[in-house]
PQR file with spaces between the fields and no chain letter, atoms N, CA, C, O and H, PARSE charges and radii, in Angstrom:
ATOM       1  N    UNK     1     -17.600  -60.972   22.984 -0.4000 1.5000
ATOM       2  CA   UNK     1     -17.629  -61.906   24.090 -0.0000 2.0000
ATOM       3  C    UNK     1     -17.031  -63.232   23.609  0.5500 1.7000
ATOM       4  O    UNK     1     -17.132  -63.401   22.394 -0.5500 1.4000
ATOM       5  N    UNK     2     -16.390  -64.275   24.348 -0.4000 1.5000
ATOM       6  CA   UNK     2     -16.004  -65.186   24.112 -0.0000 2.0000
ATOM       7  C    UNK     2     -16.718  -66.371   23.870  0.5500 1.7000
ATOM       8  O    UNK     2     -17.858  -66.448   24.327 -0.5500 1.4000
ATOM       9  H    UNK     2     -16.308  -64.138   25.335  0.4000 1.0000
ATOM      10  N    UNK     3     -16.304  -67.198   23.307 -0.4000 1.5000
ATOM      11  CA   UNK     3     -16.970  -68.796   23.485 -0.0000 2.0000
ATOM      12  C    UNK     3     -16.819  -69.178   24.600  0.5500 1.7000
ATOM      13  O    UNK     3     -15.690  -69.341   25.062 -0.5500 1.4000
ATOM      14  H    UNK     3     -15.377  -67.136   22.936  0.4000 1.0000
ATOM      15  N    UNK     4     -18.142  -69.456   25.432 -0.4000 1.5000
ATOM      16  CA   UNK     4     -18.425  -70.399   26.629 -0.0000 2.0000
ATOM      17  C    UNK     4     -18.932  -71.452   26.459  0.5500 1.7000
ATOM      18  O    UNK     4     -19.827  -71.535   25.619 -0.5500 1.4000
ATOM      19  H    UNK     4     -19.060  -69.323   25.057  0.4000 1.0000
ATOM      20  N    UNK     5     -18.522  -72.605   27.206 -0.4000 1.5000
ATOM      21  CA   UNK     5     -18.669  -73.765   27.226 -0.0000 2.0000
ATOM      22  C    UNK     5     -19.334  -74.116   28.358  0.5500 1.7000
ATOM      23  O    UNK     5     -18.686  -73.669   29.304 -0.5500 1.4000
ATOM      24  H    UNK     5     -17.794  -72.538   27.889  0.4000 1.0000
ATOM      25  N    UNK     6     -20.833  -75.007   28.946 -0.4000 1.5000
ATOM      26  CA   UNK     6     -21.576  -75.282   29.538 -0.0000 2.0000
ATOM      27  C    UNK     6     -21.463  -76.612   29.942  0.5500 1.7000
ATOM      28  O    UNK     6     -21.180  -77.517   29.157 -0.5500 1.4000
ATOM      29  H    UNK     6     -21.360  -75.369   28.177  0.4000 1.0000
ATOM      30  N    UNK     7     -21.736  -76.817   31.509 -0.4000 1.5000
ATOM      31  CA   UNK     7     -21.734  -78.212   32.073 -0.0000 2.0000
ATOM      32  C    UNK     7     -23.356  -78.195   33.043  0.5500 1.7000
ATOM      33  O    UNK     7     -23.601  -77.315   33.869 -0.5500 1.4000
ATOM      34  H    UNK     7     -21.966  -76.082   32.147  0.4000 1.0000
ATOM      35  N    UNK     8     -24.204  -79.213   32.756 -0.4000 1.5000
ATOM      36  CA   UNK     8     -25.475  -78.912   33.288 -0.0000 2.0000
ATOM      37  C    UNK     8     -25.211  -80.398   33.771  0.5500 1.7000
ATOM      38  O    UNK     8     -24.723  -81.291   33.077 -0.5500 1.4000
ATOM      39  H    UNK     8     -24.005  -79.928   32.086  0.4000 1.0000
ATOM      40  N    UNK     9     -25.739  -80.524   35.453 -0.4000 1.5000
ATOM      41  CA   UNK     9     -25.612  -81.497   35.511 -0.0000 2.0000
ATOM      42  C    UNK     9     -26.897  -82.076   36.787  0.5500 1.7000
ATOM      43  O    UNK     9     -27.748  -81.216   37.012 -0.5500 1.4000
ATOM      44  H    UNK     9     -26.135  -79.799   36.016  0.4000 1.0000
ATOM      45  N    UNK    10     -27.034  -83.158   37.431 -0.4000 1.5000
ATOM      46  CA   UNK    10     -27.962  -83.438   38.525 -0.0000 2.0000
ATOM      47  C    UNK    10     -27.606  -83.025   39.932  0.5500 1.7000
ATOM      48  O    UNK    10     -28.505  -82.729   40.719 -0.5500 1.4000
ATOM      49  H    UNK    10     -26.343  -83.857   37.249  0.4000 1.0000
ATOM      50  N    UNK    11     -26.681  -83.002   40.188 -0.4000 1.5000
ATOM      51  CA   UNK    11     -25.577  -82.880   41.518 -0.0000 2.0000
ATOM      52  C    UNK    11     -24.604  -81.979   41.136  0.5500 1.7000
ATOM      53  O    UNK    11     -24.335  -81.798   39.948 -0.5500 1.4000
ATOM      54  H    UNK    11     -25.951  -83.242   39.548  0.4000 1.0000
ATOM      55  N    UNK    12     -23.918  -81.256   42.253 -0.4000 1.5000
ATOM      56  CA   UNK    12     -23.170  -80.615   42.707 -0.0000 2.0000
ATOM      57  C    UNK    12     -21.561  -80.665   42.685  0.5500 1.7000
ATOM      58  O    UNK    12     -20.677  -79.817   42.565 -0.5500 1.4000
ATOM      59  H    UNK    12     -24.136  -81.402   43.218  0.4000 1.0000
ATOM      60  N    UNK    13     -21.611  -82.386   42.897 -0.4000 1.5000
ATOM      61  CA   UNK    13     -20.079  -82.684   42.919 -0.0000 2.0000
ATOM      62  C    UNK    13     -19.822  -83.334   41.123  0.5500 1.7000
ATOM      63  O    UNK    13     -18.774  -83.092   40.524 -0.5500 1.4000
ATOM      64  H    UNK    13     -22.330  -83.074   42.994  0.4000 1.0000
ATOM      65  N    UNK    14     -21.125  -84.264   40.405 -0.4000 1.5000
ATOM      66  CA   UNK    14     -20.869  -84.158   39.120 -0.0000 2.0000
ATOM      67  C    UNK    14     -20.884  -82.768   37.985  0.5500 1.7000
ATOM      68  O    UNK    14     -20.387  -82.877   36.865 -0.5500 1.4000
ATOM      69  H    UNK    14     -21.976  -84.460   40.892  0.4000 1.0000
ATOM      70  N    UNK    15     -21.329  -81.878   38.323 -0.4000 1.5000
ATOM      71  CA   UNK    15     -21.293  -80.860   37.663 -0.0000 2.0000
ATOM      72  C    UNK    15     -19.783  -80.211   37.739  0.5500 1.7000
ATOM      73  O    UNK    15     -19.200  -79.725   36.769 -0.5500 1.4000
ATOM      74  H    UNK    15     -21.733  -81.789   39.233  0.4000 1.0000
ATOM      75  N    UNK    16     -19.258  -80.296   39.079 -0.4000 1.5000
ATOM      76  CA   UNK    16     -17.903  -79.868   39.005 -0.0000 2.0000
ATOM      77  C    UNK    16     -16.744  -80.754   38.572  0.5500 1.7000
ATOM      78  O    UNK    16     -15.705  -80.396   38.018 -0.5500 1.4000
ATOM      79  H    UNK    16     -19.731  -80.691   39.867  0.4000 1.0000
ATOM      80  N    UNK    17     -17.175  -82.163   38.984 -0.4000 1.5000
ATOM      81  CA   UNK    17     -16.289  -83.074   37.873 -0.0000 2.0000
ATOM      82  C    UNK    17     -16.023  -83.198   36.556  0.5500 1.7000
ATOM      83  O    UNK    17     -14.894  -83.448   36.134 -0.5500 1.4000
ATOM      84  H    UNK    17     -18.019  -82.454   39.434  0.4000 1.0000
ATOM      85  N    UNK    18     -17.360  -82.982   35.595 -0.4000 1.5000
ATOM      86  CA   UNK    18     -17.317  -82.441   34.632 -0.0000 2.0000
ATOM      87  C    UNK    18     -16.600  -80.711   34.004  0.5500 1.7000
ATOM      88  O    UNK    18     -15.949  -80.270   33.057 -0.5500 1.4000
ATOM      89  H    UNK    18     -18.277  -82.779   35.938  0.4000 1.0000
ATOM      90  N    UNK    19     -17.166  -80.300   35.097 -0.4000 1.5000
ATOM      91  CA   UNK    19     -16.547  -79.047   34.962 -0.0000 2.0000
ATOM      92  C    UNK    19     -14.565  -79.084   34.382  0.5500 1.7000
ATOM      93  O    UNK    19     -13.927  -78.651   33.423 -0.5500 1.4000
ATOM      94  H    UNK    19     -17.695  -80.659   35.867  0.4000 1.0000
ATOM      95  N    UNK    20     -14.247  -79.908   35.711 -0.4000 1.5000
ATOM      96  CA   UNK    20     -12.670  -79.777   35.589 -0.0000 2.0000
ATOM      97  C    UNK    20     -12.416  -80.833   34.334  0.5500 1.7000
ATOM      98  O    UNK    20     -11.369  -80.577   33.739 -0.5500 1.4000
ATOM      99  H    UNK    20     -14.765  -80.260   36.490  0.4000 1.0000
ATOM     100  N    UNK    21     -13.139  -81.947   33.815 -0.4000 1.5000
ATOM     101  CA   UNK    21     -12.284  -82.822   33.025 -0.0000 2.0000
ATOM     102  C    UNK    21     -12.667  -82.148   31.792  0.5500 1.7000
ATOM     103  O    UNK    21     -12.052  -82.647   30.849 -0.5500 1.4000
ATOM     104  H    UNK    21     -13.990  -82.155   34.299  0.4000 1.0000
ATOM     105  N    UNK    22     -13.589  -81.030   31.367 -0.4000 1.5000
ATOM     106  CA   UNK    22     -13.615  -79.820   30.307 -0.0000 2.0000
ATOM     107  C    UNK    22     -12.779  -79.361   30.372  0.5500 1.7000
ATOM     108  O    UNK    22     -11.841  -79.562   29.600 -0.5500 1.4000
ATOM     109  H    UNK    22     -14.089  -80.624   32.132  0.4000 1.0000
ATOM     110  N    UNK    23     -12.767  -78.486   31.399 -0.4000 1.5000
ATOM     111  CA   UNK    23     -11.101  -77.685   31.295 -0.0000 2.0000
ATOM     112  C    UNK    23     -10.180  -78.603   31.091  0.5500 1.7000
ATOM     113  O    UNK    23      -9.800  -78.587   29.920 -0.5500 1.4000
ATOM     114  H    UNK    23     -13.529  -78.322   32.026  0.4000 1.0000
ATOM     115  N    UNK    24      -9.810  -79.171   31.559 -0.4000 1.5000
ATOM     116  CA   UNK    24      -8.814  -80.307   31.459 -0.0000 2.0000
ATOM     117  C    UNK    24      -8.200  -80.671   29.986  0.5500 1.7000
ATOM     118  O    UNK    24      -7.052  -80.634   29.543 -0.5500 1.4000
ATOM     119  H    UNK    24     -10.118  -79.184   32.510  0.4000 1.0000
ATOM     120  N    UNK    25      -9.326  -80.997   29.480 -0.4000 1.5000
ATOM     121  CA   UNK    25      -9.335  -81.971   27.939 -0.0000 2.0000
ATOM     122  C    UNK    25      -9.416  -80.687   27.111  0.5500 1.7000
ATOM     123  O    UNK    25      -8.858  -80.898   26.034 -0.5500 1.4000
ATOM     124  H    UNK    25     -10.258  -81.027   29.840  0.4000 1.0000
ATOM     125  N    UNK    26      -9.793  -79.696   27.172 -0.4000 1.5000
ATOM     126  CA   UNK    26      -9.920  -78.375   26.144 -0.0000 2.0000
ATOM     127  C    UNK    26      -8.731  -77.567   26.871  0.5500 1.7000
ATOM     128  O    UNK    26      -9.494  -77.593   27.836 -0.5500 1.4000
ATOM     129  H    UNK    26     -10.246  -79.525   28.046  0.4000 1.0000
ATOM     130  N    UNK    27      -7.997  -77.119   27.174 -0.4000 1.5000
ATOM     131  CA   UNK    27      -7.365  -75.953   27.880 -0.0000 2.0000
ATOM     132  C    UNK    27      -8.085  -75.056   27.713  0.5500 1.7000
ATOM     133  O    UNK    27      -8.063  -74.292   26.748 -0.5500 1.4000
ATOM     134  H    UNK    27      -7.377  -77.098   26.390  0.4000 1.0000
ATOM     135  N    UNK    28      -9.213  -75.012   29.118 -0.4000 1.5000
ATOM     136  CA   UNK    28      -9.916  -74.185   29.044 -0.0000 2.0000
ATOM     137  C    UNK    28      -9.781  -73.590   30.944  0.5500 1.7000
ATOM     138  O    UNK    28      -9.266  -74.249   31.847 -0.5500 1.4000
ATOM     139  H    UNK    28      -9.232  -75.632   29.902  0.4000 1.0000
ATOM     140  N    UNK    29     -10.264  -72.536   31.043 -0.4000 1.5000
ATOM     141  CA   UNK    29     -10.681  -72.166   32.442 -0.0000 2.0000
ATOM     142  C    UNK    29     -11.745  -71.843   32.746  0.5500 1.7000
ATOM     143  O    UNK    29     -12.435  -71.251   31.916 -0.5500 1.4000
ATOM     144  H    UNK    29     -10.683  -72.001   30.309  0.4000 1.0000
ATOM     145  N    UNK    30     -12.355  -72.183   34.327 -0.4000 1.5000
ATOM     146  CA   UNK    30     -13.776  -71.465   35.004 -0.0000 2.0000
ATOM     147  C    UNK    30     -14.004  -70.436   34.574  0.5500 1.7000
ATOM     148  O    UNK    30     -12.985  -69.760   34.431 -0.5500 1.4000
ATOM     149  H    UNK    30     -11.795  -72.664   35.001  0.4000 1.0000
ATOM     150  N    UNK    31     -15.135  -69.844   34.207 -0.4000 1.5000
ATOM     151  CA   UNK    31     -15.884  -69.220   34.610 -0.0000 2.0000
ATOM     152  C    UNK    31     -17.016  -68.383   35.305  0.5500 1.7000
ATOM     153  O    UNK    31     -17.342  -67.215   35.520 -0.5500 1.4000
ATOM     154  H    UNK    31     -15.963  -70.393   34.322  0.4000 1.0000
ATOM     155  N    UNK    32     -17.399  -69.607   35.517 -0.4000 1.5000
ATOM     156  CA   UNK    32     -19.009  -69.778   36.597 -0.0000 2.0000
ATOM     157  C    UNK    32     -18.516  -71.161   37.385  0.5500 1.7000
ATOM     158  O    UNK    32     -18.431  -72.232   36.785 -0.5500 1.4000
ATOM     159  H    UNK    32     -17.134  -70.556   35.343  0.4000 1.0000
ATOM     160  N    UNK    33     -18.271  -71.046   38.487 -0.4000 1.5000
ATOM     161  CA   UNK    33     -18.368  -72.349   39.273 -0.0000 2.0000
ATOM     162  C    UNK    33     -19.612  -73.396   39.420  0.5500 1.7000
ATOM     163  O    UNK    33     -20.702  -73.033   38.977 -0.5500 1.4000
ATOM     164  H    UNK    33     -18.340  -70.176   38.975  0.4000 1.0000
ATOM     165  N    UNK    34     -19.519  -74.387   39.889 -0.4000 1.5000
ATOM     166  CA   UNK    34     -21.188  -75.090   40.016 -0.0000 2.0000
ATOM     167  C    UNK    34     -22.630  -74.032   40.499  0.5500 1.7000
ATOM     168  O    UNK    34     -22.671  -73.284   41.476 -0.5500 1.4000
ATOM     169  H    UNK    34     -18.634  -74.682   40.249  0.4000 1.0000
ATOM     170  N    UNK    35     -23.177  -74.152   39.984 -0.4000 1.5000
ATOM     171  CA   UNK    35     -24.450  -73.088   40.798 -0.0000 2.0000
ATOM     172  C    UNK    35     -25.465  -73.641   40.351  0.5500 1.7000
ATOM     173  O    UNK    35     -25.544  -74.300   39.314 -0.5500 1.4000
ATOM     174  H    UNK    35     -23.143  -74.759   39.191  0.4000 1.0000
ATOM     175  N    UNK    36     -26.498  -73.341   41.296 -0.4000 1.5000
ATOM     176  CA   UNK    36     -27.931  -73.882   41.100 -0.0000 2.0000
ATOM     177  C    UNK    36     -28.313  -73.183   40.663  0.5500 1.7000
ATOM     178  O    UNK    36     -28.182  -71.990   40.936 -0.5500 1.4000
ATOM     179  H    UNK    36     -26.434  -72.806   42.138  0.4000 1.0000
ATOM     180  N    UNK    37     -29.044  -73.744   39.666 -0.4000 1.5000
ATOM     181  CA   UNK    37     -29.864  -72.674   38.565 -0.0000 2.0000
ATOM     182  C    UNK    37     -31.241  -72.577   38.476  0.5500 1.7000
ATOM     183  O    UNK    37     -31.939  -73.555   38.207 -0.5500 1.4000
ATOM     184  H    UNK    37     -29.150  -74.714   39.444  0.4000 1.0000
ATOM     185  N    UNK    38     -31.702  -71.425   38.691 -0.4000 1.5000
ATOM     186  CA   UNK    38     -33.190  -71.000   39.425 -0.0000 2.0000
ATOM     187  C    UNK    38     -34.325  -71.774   38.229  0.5500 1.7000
ATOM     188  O    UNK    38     -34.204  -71.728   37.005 -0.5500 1.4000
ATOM     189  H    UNK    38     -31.135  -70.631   38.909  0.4000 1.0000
ATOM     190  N    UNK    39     -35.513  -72.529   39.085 -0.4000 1.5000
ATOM     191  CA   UNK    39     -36.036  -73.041   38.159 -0.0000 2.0000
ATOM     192  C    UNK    39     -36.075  -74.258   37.970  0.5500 1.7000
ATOM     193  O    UNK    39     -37.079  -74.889   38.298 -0.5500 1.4000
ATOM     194  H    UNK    39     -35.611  -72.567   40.079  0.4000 1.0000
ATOM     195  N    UNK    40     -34.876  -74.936   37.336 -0.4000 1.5000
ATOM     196  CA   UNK    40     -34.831  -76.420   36.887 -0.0000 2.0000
ATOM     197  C    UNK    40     -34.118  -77.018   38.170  0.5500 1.7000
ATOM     198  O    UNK    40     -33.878  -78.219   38.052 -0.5500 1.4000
ATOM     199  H    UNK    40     -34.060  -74.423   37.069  0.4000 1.0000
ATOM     200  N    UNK    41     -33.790  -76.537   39.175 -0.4000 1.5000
ATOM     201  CA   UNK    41     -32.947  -77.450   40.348 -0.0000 2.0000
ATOM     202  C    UNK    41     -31.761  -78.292   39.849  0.5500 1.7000
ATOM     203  O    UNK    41     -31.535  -79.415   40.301 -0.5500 1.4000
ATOM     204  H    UNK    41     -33.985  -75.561   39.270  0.4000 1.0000
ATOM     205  N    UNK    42     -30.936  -77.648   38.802 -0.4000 1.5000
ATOM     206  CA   UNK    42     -30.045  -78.354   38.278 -0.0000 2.0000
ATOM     207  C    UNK    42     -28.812  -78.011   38.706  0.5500 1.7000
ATOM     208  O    UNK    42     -29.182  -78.162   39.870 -0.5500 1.4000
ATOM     209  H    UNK    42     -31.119  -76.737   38.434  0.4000 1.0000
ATOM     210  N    UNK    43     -27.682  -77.687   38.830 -0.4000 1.5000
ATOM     211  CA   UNK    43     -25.963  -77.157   38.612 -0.0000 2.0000
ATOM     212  C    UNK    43     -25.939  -76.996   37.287  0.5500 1.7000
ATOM     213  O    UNK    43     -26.525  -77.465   36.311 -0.5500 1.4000
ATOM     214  H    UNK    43     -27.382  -77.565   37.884  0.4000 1.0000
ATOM     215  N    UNK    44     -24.967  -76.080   37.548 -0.4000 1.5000
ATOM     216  CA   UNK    44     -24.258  -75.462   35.880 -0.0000 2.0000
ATOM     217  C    UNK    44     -23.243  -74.803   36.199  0.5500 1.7000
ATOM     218  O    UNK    44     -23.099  -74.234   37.281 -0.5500 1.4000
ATOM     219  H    UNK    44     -24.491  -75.699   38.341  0.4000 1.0000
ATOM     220  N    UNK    45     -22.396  -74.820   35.228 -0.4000 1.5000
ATOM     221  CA   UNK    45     -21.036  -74.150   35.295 -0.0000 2.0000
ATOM     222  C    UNK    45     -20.284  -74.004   33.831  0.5500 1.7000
ATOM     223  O    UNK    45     -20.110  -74.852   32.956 -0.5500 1.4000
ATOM     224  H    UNK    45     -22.512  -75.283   34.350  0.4000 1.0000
ATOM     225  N    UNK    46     -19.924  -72.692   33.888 -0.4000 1.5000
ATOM     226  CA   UNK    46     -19.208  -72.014   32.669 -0.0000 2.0000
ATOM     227  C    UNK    46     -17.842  -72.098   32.512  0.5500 1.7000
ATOM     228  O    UNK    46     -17.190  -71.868   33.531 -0.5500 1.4000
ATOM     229  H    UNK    46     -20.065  -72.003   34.599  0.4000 1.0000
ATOM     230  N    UNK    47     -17.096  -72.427   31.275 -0.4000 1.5000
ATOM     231  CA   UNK    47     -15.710  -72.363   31.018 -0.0000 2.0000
ATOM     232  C    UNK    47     -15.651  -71.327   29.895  0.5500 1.7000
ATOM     233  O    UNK    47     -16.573  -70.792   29.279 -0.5500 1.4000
ATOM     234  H    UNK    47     -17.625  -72.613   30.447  0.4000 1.0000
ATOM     235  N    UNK    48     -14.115  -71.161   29.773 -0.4000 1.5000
ATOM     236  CA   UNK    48     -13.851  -70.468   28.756 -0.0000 2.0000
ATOM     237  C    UNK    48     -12.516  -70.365   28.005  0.5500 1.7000
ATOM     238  O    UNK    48     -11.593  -70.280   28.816 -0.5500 1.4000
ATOM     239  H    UNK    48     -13.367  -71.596   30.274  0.4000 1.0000
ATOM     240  N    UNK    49     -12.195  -70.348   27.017 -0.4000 1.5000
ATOM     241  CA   UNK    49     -10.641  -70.249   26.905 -0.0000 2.0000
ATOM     242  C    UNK    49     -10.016  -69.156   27.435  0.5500 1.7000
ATOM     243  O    UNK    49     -10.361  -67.989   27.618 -0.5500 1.4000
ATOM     244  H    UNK    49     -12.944  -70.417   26.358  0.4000 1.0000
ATOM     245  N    UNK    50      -8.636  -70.028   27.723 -0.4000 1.5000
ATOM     246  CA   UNK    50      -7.859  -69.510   28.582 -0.0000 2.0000
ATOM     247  C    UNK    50      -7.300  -68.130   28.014  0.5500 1.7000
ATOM     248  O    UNK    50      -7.050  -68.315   26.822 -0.5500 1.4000
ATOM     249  H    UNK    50      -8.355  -70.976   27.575  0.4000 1.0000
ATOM     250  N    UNK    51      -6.985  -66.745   28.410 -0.4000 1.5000
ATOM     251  CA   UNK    51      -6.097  -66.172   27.403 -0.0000 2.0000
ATOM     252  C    UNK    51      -4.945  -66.370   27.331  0.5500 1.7000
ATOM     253  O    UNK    51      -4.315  -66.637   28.354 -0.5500 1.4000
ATOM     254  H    UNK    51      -7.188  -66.595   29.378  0.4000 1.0000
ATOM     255  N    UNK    52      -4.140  -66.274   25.716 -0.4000 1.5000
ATOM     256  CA   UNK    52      -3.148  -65.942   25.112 -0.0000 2.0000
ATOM     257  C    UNK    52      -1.637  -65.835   26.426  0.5500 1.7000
ATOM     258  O    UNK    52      -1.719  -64.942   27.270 -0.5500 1.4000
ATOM     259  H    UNK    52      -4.652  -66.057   24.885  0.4000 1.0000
ATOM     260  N    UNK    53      -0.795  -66.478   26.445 -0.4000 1.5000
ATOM     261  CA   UNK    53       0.542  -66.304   27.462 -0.0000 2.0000
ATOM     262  C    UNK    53       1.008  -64.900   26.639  0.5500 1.7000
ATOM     263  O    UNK    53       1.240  -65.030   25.437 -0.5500 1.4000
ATOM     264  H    UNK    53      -0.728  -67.204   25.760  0.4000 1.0000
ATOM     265  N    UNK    54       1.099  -64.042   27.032 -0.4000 1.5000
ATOM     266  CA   UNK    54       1.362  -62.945   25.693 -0.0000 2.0000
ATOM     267  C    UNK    54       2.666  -63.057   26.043  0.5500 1.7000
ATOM     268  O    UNK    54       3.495  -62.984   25.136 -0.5500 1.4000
ATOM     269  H    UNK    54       0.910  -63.937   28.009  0.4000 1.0000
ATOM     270  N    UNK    55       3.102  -63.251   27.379 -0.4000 1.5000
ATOM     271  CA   UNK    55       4.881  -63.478   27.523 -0.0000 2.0000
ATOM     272  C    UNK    55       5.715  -64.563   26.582  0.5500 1.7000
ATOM     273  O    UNK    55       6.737  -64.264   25.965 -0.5500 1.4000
ATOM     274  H    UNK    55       2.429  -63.310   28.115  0.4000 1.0000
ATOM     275  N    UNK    56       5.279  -65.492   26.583 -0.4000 1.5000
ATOM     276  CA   UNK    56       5.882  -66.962   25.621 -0.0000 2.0000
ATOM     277  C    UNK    56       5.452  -66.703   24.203  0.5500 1.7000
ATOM     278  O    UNK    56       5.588  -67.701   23.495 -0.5500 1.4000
ATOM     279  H    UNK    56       4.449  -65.735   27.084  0.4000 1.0000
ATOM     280  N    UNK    57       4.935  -65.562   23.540 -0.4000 1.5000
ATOM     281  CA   UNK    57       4.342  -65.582   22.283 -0.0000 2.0000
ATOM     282  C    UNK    57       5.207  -64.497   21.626  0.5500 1.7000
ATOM     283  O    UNK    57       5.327  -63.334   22.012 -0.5500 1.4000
ATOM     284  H    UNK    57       4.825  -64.752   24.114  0.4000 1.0000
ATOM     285  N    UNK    58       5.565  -64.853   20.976 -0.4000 1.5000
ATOM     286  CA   UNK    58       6.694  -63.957   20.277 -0.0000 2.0000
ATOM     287  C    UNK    58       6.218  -63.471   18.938  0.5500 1.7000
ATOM     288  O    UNK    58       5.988  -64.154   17.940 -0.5500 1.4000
ATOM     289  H    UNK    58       5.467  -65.798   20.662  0.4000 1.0000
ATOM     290  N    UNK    59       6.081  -61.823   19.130 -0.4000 1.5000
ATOM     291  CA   UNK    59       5.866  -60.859   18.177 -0.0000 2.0000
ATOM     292  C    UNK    59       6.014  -60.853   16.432  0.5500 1.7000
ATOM     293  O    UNK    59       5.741  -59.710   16.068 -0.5500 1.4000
ATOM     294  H    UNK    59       6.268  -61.268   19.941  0.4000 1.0000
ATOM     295  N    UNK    60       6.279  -61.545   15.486 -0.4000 1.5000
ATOM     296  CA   UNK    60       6.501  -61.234   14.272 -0.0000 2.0000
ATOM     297  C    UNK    60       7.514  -59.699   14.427  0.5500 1.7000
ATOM     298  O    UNK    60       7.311  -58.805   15.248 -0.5500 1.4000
ATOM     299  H    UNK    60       6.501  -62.474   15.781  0.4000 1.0000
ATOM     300  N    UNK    61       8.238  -59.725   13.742 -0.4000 1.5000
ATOM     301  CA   UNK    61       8.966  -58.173   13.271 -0.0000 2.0000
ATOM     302  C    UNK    61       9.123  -57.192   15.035  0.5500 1.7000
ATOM     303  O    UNK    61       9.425  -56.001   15.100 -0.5500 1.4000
ATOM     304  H    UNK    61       8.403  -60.451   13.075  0.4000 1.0000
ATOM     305  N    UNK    62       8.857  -58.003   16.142 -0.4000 1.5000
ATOM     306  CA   UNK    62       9.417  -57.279   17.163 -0.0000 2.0000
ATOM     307  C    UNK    62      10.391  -57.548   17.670  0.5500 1.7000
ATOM     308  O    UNK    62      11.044  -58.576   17.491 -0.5500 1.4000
ATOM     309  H    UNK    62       8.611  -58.971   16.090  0.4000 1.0000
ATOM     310  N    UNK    63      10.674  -56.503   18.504 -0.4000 1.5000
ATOM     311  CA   UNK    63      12.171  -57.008   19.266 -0.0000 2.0000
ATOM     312  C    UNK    63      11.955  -56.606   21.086  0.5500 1.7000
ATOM     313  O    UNK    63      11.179  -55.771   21.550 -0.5500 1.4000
ATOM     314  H    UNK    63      10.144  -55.668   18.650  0.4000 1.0000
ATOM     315  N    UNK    64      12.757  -57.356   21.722 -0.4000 1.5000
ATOM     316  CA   UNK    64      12.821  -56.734   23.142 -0.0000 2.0000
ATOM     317  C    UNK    64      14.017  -56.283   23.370  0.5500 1.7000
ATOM     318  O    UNK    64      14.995  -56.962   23.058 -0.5500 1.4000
ATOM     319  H    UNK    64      13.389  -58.034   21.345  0.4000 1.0000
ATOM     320  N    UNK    65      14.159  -54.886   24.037 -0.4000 1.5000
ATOM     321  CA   UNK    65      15.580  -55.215   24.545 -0.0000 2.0000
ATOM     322  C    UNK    65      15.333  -54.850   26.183  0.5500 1.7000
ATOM     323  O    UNK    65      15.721  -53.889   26.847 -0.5500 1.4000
ATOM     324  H    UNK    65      13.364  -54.335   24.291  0.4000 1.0000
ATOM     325  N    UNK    66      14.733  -55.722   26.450 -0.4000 1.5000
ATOM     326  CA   UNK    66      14.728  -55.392   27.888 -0.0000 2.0000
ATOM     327  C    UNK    66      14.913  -57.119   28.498  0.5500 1.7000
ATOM     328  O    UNK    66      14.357  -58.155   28.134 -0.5500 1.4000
ATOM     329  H    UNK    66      14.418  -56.503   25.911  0.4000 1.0000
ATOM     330  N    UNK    67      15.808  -56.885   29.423 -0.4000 1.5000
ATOM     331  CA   UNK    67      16.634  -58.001   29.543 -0.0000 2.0000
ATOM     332  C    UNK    67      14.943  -58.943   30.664  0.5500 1.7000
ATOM     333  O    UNK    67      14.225  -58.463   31.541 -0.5500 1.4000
ATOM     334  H    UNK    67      16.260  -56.043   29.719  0.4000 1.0000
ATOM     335  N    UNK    68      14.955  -60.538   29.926 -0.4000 1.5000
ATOM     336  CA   UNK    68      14.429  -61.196   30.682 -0.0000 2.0000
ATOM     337  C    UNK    68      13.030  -61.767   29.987  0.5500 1.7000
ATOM     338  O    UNK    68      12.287  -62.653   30.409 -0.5500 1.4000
ATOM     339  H    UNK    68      15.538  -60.927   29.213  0.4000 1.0000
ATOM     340  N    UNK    69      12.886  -60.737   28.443 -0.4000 1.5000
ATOM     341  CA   UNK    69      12.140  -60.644   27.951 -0.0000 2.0000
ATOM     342  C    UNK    69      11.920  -62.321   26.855  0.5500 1.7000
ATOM     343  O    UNK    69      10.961  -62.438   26.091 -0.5500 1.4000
ATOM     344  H    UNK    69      13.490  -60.017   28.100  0.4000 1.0000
């Protein structure tokens, strides 16, 4: 499983502000959008790194020959 990154917050619209200036500042993406979390009456929301562009990442010792590659 990956590293997730957590935003716990009082409100709804700060939990998702935080949310995006995480992703933002880490190149990271959602996971869990804002949600109320049973119990503490709080928001929370999950990030995660983004995966790998496997297109822009170029192979060691491979080759393409397929045009576009």
């Amino acid at each position: 499983m990956p590293t997730v990154f957590m935003v716990q917050a009082d409100s709804q619209q700060e939990c998702a502000t935080e949310l995006a200036r995480m992703c933002a500042t880490f190149d990271l993406q959602p996971l869990l959008p804002p949600t109320r979390s049973t119990g503490t009456e709080r928001w929370l929301a999950r990030a995660t790194a983004k995966a790998p562009d496997l297109k822009s990442e170029a192979v060691p010792g491979a080759s393409c020959g397929v045009s576009g590659c």
